[in-house]
ZAZA-95313 format. One line per 8 residues: for each residue y, z, x of C-alpha. Coordinates in Angstrom, 2 decimals, always signed. Layout:
<pts>
Y/Z/X ~ ...
</pts>
This chain:
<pts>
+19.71/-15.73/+13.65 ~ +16.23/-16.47/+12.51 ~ +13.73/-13.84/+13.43 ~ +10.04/-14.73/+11.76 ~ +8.43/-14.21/+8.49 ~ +5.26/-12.24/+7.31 ~ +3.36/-14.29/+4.48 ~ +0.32/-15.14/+2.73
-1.20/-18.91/+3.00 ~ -1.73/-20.53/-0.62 ~ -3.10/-23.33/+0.45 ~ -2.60/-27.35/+0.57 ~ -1.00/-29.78/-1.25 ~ +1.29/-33.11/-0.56 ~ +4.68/-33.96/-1.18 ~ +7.08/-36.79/-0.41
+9.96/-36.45/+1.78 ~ +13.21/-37.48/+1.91 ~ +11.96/-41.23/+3.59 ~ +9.40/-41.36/+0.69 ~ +6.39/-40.90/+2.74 ~ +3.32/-39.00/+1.37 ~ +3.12/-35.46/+3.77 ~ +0.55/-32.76/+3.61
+1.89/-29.36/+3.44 ~ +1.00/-25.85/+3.34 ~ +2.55/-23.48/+1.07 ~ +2.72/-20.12/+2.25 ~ +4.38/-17.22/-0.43 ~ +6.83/-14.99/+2.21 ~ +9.09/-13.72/-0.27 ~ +9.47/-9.92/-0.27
+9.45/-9.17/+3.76 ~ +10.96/-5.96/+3.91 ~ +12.50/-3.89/+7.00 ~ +9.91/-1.22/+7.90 ~ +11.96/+0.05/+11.18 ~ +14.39/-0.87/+13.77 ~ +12.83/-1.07/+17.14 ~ +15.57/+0.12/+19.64
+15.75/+0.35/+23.68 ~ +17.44/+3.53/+23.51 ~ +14.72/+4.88/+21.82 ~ +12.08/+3.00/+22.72 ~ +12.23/+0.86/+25.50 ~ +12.69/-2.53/+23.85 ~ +14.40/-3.79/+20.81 ~ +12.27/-5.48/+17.82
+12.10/-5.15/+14.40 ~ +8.81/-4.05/+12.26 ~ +8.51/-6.14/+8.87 ~ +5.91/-5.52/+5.82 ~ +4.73/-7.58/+3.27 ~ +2.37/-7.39/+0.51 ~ +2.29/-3.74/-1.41 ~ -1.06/-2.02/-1.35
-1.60/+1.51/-2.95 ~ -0.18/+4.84/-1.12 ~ -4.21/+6.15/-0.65 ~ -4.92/+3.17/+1.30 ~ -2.44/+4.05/+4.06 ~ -2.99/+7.22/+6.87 ~ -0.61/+9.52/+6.98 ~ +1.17/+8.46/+9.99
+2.00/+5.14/+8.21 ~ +3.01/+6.16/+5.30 ~ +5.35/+8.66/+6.49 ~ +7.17/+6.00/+8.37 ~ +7.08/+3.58/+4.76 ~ +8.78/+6.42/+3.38 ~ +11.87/+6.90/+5.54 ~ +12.01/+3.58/+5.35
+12.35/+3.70/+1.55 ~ +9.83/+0.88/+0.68 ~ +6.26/+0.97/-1.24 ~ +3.07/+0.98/+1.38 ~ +2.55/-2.79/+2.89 ~ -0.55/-4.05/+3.71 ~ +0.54/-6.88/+6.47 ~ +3.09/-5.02/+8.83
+4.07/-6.71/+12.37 ~ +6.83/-6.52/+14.75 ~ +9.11/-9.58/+16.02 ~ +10.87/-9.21/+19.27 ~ +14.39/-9.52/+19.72 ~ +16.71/-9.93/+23.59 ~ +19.13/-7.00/+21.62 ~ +18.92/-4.37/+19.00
+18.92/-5.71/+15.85 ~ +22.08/-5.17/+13.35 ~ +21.64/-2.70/+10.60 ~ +21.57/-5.53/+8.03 ~ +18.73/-8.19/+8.97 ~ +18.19/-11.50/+6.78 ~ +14.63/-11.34/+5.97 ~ +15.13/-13.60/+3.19
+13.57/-17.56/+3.42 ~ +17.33/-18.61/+3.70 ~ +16.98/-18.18/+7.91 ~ +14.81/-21.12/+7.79 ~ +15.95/-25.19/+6.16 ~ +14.75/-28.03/+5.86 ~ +13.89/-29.59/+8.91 ~ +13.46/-26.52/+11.21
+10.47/-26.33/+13.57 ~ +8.24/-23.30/+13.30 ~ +5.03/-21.72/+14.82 ~ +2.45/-20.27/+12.77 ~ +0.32/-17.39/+13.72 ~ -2.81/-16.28/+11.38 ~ -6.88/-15.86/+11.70 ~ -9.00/-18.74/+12.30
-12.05/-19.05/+9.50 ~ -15.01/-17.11/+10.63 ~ -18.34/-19.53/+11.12 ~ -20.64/-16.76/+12.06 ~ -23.01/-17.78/+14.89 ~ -23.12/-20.87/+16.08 ~ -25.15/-23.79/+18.70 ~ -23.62/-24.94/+21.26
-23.53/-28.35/+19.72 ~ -21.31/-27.45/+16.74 ~ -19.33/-24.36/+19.01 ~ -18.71/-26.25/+22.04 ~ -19.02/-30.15/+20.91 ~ -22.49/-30.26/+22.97 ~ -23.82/-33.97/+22.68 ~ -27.89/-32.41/+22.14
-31.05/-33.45/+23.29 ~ -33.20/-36.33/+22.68 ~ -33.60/-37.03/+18.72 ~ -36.45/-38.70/+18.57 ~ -40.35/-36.98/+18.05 ~ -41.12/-36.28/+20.89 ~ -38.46/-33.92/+21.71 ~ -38.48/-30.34/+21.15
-34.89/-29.48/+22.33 ~ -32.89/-31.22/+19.61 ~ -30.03/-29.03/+19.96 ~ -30.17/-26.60/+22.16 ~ -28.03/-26.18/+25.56 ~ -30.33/-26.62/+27.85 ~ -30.79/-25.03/+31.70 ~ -28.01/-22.75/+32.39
-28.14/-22.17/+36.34 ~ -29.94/-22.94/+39.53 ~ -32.52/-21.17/+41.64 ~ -32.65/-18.57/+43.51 ~ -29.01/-19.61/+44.85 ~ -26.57/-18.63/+42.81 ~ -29.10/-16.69/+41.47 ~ -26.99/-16.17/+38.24
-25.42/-18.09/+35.56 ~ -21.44/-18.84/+36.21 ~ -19.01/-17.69/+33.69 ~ -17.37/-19.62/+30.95 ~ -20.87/-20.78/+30.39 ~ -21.22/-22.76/+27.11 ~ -23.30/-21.53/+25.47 ~ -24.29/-20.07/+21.40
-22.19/-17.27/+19.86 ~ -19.86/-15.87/+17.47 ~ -17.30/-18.66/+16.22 ~ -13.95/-18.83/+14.83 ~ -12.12/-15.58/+13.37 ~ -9.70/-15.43/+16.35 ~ -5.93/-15.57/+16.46 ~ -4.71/-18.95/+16.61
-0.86/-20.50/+16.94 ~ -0.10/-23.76/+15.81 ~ +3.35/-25.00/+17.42 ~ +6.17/-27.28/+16.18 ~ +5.20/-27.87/+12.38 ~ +8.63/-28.92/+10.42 ~ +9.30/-27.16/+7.51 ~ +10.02/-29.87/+5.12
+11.19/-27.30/+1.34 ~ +12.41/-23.91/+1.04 ~ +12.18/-22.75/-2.46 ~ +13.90/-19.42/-2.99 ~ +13.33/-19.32/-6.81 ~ +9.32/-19.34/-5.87 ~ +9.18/-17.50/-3.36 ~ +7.25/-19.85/-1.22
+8.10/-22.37/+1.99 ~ +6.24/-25.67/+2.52 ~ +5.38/-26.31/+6.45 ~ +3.74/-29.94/+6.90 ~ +0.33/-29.94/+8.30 ~ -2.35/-27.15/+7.96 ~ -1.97/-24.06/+9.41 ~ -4.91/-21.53/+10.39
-7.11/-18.66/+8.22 ~ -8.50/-19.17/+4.77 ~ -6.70/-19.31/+1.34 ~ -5.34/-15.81/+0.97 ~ -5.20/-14.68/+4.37 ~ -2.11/-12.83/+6.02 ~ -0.03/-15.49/+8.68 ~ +3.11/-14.87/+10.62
+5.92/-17.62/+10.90 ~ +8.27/-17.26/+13.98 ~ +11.14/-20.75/+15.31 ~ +9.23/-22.99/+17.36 ~ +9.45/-21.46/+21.24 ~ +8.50/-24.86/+22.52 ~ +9.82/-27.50/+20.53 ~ +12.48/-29.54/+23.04
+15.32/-28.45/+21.49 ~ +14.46/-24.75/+21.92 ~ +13.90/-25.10/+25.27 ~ +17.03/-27.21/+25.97 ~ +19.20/-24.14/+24.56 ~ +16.93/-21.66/+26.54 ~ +18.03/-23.55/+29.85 ~ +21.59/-24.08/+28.75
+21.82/-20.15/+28.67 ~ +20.07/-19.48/+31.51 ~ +22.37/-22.30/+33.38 ~ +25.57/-20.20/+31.88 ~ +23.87/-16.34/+32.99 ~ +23.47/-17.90/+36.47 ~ +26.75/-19.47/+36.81 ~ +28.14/-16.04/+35.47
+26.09/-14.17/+38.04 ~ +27.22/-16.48/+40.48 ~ +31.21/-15.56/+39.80 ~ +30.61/-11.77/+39.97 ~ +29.23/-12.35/+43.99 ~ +32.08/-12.39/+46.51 ~ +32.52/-15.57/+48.15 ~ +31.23/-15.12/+51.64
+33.44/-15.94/+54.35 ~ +32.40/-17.82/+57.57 ~ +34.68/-16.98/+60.44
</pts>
């Protein structure tokens, strides 16, 4: 059972596949996920399991976090996360890079890159104003609402602000190597955040074939259901 992966996003490069086409990858280091805790619904209410990666020192952490590093018997992380499971998880859970192969479809989670405060030409794909001289609203949004009816400007506005630095998910990139020796997994195409930054890498929830096993169980749970009813009788 694959669960997910914490890592850290090296950056890009290209490689050639198996068909001898040219791909661009990303190469993300997630060797060294440890088990932090078991998330149980005895306990507490659902079942999940709470990774780490990337040691940090013990004075960086509060109290309350690095007591639970401690029970858990591993150094202070500085990237910690949960992954949601249907059941508890086993006592023994493969958070090695061997749950994923060649040829799997994952989803990558991480931080977009932060571009401060933007125009609504370069934040919202605005086409601007009239270039030439005689124009002196180049770039800028222009009128916002109507008289006195509204009366106020409608939300989802477009208009200037803070831009980029937000969670982002990029679905149904292939992993196309898995090197164990190195520590690292290539995933073709680019994948959000800076060089350096923290990303999470769960199976694809929408790629087809996901979702084709997702009904197939649901189809067997129903027809299941569907024995346990009595038959109803029509006299």
């Amino acid at each position: 059972m694959s669960i997910g992966l914490l890592g850290q996003k090296i950056g890009m490069t290209s490689i050639y596949d198996a068909a001898g086409k040219l791909r661009p990858v990303t190469v993300i280091a997630a060797g060294d996920n440890v088990l932090v805790r078991r998330v149980t619904a005895e306990n507490d209410g659902y079942s999940a399991v709470k990774v780490g990666f990337g040691t940090q020192k013990e004075s960086r952490v509060n109290n309350a976090n690095l007591g639970e590093f401690k029970k858990a018997g591993v150094e202070p992380k500085k990237f910690v996360r949960e992954f949601r499971l249907t059941n508890d998880a086993p006592e023994e859970v493969n958070l090695s890079l061997t749950q994923f192969k060649t040829g799997d479809f994952v989803d990558v989670i991480g931080r977009s890159k932060g571009k401060g405060f933007q125009g609504v030409m370069k934040k919202h794909n605005f086409d601007g104003q009239g270039a030439s001289h005689g124009s002196k609203t180049h770039r800028r949004n222009g009128a916002i609402g109507n008289r006195s009816t509204p009366g106020r400007v409608f939300k989802n506005m477009g208009m200037p602000g803070h831009m980029g630095d937000e969670r982002v998910t990029v679905q149904n990139l292939e992993v196309l190597q898995v090197r164990e020796t190195e520590k690292v997994i290539l995933i073709s195409g680019a994948v959000p955040g800076a060089n350096g930054s923290y990303v999470v890498v769960r199976p694809a929830l929408k790629h087809p074939e996901t979702i084709k096993a997702q009904h197939e169980e649901h189809r067997k749970h129903d027809e299941a259901e569907k024995a346990k009813k009595p038959a109803i009788r029509i006299r």
